[in-house]
C-alpha positions in Angstrom: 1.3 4.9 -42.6 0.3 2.7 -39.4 3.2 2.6 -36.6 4.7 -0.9 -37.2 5.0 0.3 -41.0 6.7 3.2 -39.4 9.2 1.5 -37.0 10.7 -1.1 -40.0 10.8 1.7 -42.5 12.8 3.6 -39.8 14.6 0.7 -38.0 13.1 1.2 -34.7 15.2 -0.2 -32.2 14.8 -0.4 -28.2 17.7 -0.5 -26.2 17.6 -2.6 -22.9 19.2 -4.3 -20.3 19.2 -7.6 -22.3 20.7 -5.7 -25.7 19.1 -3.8 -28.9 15.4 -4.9 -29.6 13.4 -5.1 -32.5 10.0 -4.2 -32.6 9.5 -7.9 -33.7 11.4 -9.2 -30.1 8.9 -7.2 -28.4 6.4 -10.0 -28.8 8.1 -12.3 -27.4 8.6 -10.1 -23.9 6.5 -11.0 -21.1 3.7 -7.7 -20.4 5.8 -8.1 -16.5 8.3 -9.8 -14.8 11.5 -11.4 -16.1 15.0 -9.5 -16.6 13.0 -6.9 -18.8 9.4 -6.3 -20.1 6.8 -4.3 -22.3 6.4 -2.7 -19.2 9.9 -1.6 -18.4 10.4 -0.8 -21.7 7.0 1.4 -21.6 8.0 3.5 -18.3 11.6 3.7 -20.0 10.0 5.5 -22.5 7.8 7.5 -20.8 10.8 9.0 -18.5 12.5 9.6 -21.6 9.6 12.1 -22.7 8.7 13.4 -19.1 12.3 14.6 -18.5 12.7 15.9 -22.2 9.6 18.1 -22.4 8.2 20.7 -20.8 4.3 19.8 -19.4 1.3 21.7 -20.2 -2.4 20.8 -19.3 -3.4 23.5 -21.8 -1.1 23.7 -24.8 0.0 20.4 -26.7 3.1 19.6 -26.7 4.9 19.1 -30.0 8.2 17.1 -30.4 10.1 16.7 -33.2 11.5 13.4 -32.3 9.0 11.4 -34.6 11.1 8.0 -33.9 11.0 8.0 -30.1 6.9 9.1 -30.4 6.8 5.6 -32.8 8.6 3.8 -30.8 6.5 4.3 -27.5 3.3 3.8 -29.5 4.4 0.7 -30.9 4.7 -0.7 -27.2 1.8 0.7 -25.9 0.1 -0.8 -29.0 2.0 -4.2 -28.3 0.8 -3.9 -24.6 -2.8 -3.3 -25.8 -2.8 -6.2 -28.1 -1.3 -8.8 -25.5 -3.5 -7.6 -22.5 -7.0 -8.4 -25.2 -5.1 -11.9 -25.6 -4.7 -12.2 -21.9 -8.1 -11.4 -21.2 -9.4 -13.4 -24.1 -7.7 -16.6 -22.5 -9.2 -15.9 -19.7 -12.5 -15.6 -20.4 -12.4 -18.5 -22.3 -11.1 -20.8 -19.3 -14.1 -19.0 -17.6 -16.6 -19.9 -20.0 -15.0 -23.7 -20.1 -15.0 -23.8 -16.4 -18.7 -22.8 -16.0 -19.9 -24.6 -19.0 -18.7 -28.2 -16.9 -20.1 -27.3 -13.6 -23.2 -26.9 -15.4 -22.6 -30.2 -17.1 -21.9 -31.9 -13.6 -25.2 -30.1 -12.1 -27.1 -31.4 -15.2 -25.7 -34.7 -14.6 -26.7 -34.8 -11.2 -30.3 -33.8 -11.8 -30.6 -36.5 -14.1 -29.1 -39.5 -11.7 -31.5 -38.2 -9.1 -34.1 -38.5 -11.9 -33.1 -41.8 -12.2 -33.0 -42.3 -8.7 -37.2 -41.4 -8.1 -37.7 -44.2 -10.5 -39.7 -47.5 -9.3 -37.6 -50.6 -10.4 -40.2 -51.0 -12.9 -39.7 -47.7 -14.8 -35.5 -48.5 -14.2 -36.0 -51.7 -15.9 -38.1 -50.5 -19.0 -35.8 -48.0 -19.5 -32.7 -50.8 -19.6 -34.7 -52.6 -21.5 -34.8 -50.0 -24.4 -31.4 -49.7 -24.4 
């Protein structure tokens, strides 16, 4: 069972600042800023298991609270998804932005073209059109 099957079959909740959260409000939180986030909510959550559990480097640690381990993957999992939008976005304004500066330099090299024409050649070629 994947962890957003998880969370509704168990009523996953998240408890902030703002009120009780379903996993389905946590799309709608920004990844930072604002009166809360998937990031404040994330660090909540990983307090909540630093305090609670004893550390080991060596030997996993196994908790029983199956709920709070869903919970915090289902941010981190919401976190994951919005950052690969976020950078998706980007990349695409990117793309767009070098794709019409190569349009403007083509577009110059072609009025310059133009411009190494006799009056002749510039008036065949109006001509033809």
């Amino acid at each position: 069972m994947n962890i957003f099957e998880q969370a509704t079959k168990h009523h996953i909740r998240y408890s902030t600042i703002i009120g009780v959260l379903s996993v389905e409000d946590l799309w709608d939180l920004p990844l930072t800023g604002g009166k809360i986030s998937l990031d404040d909510i994330a660090i909540e959550l990983d307090e909540r298991f630093s305090t609670s559990q004893r550390k080991s480097f060596v030997e996993e640690i196994v908790t029983t609270d199956k709920d709070a381990i869903c919970a915090f993957d289902v941010v981190k999992r919401i976190i994951e998804v919005k950052l690969a939008e976020r950078d998706k976005v980007k990349k695409a304004a990117e793309t767009r932005e070098n794709k019409q500066k190569i349009m403007a330099i083509i577009a110059s090299k072609q009025d310059d073209e133009l411009k190494d024409k006799s009056i002749e050649e510039l008036s065949v070629l109006l001509n033809d059109l």
